[in-house]
Backbone as CSV, one residue per row, in Angstrom:
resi,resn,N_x,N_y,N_z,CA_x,CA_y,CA_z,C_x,C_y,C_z
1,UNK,12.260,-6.496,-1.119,11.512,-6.893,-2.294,10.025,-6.522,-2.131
2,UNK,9.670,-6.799,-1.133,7.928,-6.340,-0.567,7.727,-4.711,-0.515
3,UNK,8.565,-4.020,-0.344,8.758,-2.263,-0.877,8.668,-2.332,-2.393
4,UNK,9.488,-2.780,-2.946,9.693,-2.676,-4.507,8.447,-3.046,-5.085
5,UNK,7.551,-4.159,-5.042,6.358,-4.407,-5.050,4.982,-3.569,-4.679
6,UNK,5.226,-3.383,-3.165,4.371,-2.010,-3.242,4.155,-1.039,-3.774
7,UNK,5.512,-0.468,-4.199,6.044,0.497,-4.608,5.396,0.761,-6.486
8,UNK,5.580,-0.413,-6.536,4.566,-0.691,-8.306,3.788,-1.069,-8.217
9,UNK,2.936,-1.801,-7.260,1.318,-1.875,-6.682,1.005,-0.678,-6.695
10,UNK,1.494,0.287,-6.006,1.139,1.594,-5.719,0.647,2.816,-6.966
11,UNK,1.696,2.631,-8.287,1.662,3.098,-9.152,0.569,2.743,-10.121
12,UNK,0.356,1.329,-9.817,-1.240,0.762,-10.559,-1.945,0.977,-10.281
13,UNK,-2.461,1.593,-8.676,-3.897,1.492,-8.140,-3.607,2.979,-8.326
14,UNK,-2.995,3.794,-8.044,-3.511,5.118,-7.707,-2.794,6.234,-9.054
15,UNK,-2.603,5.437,-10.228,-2.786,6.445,-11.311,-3.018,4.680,-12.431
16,UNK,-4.811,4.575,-12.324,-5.141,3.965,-13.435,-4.872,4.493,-14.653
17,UNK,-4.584,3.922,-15.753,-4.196,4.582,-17.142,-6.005,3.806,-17.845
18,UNK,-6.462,2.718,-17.577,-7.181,2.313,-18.929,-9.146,2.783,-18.159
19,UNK,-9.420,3.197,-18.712,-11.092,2.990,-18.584,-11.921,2.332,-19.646
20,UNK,-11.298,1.972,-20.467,-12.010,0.786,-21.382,-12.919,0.153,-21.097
21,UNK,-12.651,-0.568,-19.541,-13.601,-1.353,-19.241,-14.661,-0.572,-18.248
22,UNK,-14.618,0.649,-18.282,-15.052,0.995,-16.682,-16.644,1.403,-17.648
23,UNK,-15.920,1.804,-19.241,-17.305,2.258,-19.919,-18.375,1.289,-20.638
24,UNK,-17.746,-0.202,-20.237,-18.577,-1.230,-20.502,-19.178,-1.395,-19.351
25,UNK,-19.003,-1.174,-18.073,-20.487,-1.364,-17.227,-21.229,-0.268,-16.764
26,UNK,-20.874,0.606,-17.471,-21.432,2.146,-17.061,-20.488,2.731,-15.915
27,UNK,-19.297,2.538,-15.735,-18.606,3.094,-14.690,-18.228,2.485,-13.264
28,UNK,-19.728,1.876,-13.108,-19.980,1.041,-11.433,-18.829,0.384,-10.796
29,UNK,-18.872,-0.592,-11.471,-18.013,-1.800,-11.138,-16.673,-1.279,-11.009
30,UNK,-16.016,-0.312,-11.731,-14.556,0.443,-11.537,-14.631,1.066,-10.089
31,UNK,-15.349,1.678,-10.123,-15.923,2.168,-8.631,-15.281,1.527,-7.286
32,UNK,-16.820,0.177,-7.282,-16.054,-0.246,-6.529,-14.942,-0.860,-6.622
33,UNK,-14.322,-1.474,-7.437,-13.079,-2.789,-7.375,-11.775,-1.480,-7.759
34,UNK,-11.928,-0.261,-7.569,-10.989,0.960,-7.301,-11.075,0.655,-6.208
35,UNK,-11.783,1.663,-5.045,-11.917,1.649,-3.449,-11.193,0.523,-3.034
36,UNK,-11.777,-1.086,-3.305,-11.626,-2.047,-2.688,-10.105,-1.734,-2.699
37,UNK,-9.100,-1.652,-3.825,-7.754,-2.152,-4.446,-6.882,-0.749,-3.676
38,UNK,-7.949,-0.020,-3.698,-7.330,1.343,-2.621,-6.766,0.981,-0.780
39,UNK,-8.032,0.363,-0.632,-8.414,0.252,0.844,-7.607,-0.622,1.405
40,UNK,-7.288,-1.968,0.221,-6.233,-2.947,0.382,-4.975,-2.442,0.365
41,UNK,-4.609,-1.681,-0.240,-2.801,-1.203,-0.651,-3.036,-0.513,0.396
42,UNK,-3.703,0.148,0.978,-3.223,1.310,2.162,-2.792,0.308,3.653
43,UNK,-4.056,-0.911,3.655,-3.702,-1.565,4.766,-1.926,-2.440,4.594
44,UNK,-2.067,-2.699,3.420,-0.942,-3.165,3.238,0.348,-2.469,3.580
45,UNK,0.380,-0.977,2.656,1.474,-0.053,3.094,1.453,-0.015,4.637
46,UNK,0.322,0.227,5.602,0.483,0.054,6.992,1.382,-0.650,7.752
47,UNK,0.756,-2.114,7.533,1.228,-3.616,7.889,2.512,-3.745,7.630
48,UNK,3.626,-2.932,6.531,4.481,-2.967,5.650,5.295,-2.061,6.752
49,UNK,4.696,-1.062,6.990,5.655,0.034,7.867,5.796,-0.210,9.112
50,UNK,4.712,-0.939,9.791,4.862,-1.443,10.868,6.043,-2.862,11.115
51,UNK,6.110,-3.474,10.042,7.433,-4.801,10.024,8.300,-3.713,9.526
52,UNK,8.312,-2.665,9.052,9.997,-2.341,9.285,10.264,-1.736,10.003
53,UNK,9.480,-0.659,10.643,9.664,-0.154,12.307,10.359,-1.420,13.111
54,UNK,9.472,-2.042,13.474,10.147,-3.045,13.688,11.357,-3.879,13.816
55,UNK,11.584,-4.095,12.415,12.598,-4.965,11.941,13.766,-3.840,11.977
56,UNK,13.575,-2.336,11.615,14.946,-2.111,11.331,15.368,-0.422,12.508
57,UNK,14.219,-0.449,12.802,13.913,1.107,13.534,14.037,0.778,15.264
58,UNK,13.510,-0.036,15.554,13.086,-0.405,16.905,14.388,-0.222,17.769
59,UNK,14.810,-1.386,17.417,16.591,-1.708,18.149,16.878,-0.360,18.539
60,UNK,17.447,0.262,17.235,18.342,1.365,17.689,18.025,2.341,17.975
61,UNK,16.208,2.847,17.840,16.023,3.991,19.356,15.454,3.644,20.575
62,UNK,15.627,1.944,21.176,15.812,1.679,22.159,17.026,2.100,22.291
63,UNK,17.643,1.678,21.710,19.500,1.581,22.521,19.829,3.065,22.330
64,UNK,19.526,3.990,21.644,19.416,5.332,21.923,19.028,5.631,22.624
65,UNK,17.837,5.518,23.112,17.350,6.048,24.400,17.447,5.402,25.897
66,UNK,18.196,4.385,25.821,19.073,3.634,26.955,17.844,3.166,27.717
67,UNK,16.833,2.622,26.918,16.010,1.817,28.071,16.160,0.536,28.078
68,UNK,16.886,0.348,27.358,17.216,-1.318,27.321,17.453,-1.832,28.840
């Protein structure tokens, strides 16, 4: 469910559709609270790949590679 979420987090931050508001403060403020919403989803996608390495990757190329 936390993929599926990202996954449409992802589609909001990195193809905005509206600038409506970006031309009521002269642009600025889109600026930053873009970056910020950027900088956040990327750490997130990170944090995200790292619990499923984890959770679903780990096990079985230990036990592939017989260092268990």
């Amino acid at each position: 469910m936390a993929g599926i979420l990202l996954l449409i987090n992802g589609i909001f931050v990195l193809r905005p559709k509206g600038k409506v508001a970006c031309a009521v403060t002269g642009g600025k403020g889109c600026e930053v609270a873009g970056g910020f919403s950027k900088g956040i989803f990327w750490i997130s996608i990170v944090l995200y790949g790292i619990g499923f390495f984890f959770a679903y990757l780990y096990v079985p190329i230990i036990k592939f590679l017989g260092v268990e």
